[in-house]
DOPA-743636 format. One line per field, with one value per residue (C-alpha): residue number from 1; residue in one letter; x, y, z. Coordinates in steps of 0.02 Angstrom, whole numbers. Layout:
REM DOPA-743636
k: [NUM_...]
r: [A_...]
u: [X_...]
v: [Y_...]
w: [Z_...]
This chain:
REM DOPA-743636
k: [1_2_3_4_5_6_7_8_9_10_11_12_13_14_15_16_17_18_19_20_21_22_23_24_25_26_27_28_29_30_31_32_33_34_35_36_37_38_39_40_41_42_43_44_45_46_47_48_49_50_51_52_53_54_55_56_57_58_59_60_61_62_63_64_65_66_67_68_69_70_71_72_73_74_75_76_77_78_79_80_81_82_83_84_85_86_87_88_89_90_91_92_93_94_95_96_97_98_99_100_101_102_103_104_105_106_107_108_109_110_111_112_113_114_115_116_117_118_119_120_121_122_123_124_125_126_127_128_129_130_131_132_133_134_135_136_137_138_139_140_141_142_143_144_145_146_147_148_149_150_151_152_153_154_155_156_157_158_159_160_161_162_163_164_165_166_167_168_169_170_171_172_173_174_175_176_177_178_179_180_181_182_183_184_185_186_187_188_189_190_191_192_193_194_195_196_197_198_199_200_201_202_203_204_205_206_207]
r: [X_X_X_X_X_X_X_X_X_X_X_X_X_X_X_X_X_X_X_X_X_X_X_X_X_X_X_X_X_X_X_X_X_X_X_X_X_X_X_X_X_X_X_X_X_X_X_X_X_X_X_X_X_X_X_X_X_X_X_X_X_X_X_X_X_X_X_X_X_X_X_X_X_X_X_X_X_X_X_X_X_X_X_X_X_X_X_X_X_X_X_X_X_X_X_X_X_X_X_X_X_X_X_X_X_X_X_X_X_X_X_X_X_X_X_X_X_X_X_X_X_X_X_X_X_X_X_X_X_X_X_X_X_X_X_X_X_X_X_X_X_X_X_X_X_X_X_X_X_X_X_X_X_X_X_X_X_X_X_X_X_X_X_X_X_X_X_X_X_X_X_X_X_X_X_X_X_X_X_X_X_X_X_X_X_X_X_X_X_X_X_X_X_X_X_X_X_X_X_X_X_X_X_X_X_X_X]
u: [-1105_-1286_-1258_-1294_-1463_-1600_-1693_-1571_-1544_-1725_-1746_-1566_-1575_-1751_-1838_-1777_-1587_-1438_-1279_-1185_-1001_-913_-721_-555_-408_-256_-128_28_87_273_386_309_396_324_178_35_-101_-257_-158_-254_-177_-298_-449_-597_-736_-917_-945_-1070_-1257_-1271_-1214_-1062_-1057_-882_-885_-711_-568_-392_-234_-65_107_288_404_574_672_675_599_724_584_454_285_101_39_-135_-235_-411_-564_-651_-810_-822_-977_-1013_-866_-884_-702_-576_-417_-277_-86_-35_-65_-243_-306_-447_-591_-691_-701_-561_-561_-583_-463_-518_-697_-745_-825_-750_-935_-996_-998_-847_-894_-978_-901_-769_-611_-489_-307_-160_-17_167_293_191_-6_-121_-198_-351_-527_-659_-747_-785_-725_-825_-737_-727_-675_-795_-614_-464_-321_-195_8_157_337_501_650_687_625_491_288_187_56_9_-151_-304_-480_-526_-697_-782_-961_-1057_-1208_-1355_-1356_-1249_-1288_-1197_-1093_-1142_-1097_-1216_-1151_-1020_-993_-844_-706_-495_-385_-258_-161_-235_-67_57_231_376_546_674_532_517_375_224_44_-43_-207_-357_-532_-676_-811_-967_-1094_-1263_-1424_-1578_-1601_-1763_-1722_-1648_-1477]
v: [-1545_-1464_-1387_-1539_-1555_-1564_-1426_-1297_-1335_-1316_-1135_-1081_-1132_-1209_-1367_-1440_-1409_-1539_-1544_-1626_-1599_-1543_-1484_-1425_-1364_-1309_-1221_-1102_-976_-961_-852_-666_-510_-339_-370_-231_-183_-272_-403_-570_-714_-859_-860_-960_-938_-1043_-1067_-1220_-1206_-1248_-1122_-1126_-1105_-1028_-1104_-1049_-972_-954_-873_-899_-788_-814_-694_-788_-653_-483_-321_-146_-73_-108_-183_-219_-371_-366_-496_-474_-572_-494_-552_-548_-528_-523_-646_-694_-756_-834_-765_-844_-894_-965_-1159_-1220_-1319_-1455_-1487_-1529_-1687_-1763_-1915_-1849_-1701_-1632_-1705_-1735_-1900_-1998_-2038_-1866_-1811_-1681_-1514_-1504_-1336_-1224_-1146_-1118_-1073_-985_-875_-960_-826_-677_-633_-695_-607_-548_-626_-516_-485_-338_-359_-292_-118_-180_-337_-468_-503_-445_-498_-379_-424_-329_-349_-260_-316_-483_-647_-754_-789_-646_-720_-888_-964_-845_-856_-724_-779_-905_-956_-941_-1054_-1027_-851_-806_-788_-903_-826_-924_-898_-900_-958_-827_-774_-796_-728_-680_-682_-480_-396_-214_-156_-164_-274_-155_-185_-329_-445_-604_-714_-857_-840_-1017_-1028_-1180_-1170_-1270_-1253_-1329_-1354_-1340_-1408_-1359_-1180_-1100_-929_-789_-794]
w: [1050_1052_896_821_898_794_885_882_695_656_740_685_500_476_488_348_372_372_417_292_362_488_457_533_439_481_391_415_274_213_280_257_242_210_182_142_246_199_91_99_190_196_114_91_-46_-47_-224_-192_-184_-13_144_244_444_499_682_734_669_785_728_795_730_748_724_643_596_676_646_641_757_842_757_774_716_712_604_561_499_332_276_77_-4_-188_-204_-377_-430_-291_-228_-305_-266_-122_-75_-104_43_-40_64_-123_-207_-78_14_214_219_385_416_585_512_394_320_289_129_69_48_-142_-183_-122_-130_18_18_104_72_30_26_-27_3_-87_-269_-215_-322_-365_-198_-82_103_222_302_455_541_621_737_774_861_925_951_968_936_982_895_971_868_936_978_957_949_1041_959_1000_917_776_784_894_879_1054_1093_1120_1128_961_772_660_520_386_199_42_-119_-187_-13_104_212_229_343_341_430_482_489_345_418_444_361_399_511_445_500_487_522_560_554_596_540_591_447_404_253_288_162_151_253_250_317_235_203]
């Protein structure tokens, strides 16, 4: 992949940037039911000293139990900035400190400080943090009353070489996963989601 080369690295992040990992996750939540607009549902916090590079993010939701009427379900990306305590609840996914949970490379090192997690049954208790107002991606899906996909897997946010900016994430910086639209009564579903993150050393330009 070119995003590895060393030139690109050097004009995207400065000359003396390096990758140190390169990760994919997956993860689906438990079974959700009303839940509130803007509730987080997977969340991921940089609390190391290094940055983080979201390189994709795809969501996928099945609906397992009907709705009484018909129903948008539209999840969105949220940057969080000033994201000085996590989110909390839910099932922690450990990419910290853990023998090569979703490294691309079994040698690289694990990332040196984070916290990532997603919703089991109910959203997750929001962290001191303050999402953006609007969503860096959104992906739209509707529902009438019959069970089923209603959403197949479709990227929330996809980075685009060479042309794009990365969206990378200082320390106390991150992002969540919510639906814009709050779930109306009697549906029953899961939201998976997979993640492809890396940690980046060393960046010389302002971040």
């Amino acid at each position: 992949m070119s995003a590895l080369n060393a030139t690109w690295l050097a004009e995207t992040f400065g000359s003396s940037a390096t990758i140190l990992n390169w990760n994919t996750v997956g993860a689906k939540t438990g079974a959700l039911t009303v839940v509130a607009a803007n509730a987080p549902l997977f969340a991921f916090r940089n609390s190391g000293s290094n940055i983080a590079w979201l390189i994709e993010l795809a969501v996928a939701f099945n609906l397992t139990t009907p709705f009484s009427s018909p129903q948008a379900i539209d999840p969105g990306l949220f940057v969080c900035r000033a994201f000085s305590a996590p989110d909390s609840g839910g099932v922690q996914i450990v990419l910290s400190g853990v023998s090569n949970n979703g490294r691309r490379r079994t040698l690289q090192t694990p990332f040196s400080s984070c916290d990532m997690r997603v919703a089991a049954g109910a959203p997750l208790v929001a962290g001191v943090r303050t999402p953006d107002v609007t969503p860096v991606g959104i992906v739209e899906g509707w529902t009438a009353a019959a069970a089923g996909s209603t959403i197949p897997m479709s990227d929330l946010f996809a980075y685009k070489e060479p042309v794009d900016y990365p969206l990378v994430f200082a320390p106390g910086e991150g992002f969540e996963v919510q639906f814009l639209s709050a779930m109306g009564a009697g549906g029953v579903g899961v939201l998976y989601v997979v993640a492809t993150l890396a940690e980046i050393s060393g960046p010389s330009f302002p971040i």
